[in-house]
C-alpha positions as CSV (number, residue, x, y, z in Angstrom):
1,X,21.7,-14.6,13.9
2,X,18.8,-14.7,12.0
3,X,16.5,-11.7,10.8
4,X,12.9,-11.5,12.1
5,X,9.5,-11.2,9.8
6,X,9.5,-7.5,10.8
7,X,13.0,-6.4,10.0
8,X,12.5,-8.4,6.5
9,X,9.5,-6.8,6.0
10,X,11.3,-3.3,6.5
11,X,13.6,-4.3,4.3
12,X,11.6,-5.3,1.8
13,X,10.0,-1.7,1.5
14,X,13.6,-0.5,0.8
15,X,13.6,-3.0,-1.8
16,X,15.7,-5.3,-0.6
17,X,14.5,-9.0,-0.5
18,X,16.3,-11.4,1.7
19,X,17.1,-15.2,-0.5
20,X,19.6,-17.2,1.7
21,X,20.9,-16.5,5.3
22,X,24.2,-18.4,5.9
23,X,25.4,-19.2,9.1
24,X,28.4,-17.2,8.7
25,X,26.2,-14.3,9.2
26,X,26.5,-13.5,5.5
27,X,23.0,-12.7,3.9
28,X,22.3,-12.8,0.0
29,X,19.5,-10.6,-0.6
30,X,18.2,-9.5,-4.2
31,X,18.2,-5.8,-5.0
32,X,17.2,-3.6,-8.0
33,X,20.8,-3.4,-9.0
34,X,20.7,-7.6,-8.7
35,X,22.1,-9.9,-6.1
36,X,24.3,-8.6,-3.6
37,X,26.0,-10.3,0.2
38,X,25.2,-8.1,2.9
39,X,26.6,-8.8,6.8
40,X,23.6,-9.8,8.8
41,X,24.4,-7.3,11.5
42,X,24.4,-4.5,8.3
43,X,20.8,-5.6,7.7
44,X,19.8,-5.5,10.8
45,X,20.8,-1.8,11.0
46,X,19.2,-0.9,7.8
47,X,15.8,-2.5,9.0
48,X,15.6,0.0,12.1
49,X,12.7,2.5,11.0
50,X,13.9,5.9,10.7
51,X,11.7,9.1,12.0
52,X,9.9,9.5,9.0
53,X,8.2,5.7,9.1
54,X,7.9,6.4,13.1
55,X,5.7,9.2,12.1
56,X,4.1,8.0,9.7
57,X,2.8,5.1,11.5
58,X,2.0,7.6,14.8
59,X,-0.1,9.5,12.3
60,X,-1.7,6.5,10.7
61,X,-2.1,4.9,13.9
62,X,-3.9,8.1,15.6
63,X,-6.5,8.6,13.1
């Protein structure tokens, strides 16, 4: 259960940055705070745009 380019890329403007995905579906992922092991399916839930970015990119993408 690995994480696509997009979904890192989301995750990356939250400021998390994904280092090693194990196959136990634990992710290590570097953080402002410092390293920290996330559950792959947690990531994958905090790398769904939320209505503000939808928006955004409507706007963006309308102009």
């Amino acid at each position: 259960m690995s994480l696509s380019i997009k979904q890192r890329a989301q995750l990356r403007t939250k400021g998390i940055i994904v280092r090693i995905e194990y196959a136990s579906g634990t992710v290590l992922c570097s953080t402002p705070e410092g390293d920290r092991y996330y559950a792959a399916g947690d990531l994958k839930q905090l790398a769904k745009p939320g209505f503000c970015d939808r928006l955004t990119a409507w706007i963006g993408g309308a102009a």
